[in-house]
N, C-alpha and C positions, 0 to 999 in steps of 0.2 A: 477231554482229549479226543475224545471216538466225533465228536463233533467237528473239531477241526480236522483231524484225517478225512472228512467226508467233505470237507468246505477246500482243500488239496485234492482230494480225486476230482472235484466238482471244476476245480483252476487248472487241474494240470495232465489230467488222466482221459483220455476220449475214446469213445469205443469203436468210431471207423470216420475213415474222413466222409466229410458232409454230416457230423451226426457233432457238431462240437459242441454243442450244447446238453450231451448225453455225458452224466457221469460213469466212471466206470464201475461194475459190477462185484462186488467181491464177495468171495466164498471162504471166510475165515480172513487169511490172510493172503489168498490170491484171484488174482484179477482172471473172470471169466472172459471168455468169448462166447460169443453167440453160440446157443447148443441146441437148436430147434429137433436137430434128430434126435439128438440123445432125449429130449423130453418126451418125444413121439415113439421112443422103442420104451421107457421106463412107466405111458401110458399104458401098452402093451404088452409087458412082461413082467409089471410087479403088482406084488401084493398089495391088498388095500393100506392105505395109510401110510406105505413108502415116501417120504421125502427127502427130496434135495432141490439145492439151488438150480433156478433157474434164469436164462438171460435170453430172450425172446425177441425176434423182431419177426410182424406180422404184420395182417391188412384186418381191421377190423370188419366183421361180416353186420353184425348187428348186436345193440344192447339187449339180452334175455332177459333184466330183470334189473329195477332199483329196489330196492328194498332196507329198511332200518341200515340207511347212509352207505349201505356197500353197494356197489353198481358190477353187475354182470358183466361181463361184453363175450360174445364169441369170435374168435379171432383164428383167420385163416393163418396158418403157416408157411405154405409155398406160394401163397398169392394168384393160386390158380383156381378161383371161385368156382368153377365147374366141378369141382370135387369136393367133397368134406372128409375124408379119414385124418386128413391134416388138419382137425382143428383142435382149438382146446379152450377153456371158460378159465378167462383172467376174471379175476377179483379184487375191485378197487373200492377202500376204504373212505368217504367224502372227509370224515375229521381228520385227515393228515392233509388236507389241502384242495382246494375246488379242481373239479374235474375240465380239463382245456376243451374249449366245443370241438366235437366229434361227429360222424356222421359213418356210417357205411364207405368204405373205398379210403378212410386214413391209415396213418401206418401207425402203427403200434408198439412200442420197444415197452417189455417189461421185466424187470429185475427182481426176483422174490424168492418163494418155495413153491418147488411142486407138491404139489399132494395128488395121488392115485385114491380117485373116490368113486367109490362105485355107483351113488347117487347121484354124479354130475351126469348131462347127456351126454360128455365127452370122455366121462372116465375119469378126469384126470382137472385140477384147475391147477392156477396160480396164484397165488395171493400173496400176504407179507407186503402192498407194494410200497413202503413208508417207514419213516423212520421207528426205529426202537426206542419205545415209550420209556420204559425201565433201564434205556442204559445199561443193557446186560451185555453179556455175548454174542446177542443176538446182530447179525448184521443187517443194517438197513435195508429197504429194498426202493424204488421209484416206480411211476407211469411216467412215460413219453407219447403223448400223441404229435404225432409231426413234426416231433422237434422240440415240443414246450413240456417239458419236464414238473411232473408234480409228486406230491410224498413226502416232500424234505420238509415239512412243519408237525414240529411237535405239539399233538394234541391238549398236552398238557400246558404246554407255555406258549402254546400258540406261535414259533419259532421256530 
């Protein structure tokens, strides 16, 4: 059932026009918008380990790190590269699905959890970006680089 609600947000749900091939984001049972500040005041002001959903759209600055299949990336939030307080370390899992080619200067949409970490260089990542293995309560999350959308295959059944 949680598979087809995600294969309907994926047909019927989009998250701003020119982005139609972005599913839409959801935090339980409601549909996010883009919350770049709120994620940028909850780097900010909470405690380690704090999470919530996050829905992101950015400019990726550069990948900080592949490692045991999760890939780093640092990702600008207002797209004004001159500055860094806006950034934050997305984390993408490769078994939920290959990563679309990237480069510095792509945009980046990611739908997940924050975590407030005091060992990122940012504070704070993203990650979650794929689907939920165990079919729990857990809502899925995606990567979008430029439009092409990855995360939706389940590690276990490869689907």
């Amino acid at each position: 059932m949680k598979r087809l609600a995600l294969l309907l947000c994926l047909l019927l749900a989009y998250s701003a026009p020119g982005f139609a091939k972005v599913p839409a984001c959801m935090d339980k049972k409601e549909r996010l918008e883009f919350n770049e500040s709120q994620v940028l005041t909850w780097r900010d002001l909470m405690e380690k380990k704090f999470t919530a959903r996050a829905f992101i759209k950015g400019v990726i600055v550069r990948i900080m790190e592949d490692r045991q299949k999760h890939v780093h990336f640092e990702v600008d939030l207002d797209a004004d590269l001159s500055t860094n307080e806006d950034r934050i370390e997305v984390i993408y899992n490769t078994k939920f699905g290959p990563l679309p080619e990237n480069r510095s200067g792509d945009e980046l949409i990611a739908c997940g959890d924050f975590v407030a970490d005091p060992y990122s260089p940012f504070k704070a990542v993203i990650h979650w970006l794929h689907v939920s293995p165990k079919k729990s309560a857990h809502d899925d999350g995606y990567l979008a680089i430029n439009g092409v959308v990855t995360g939706l295959i389940d590690s276990k059944s490869g689907q």
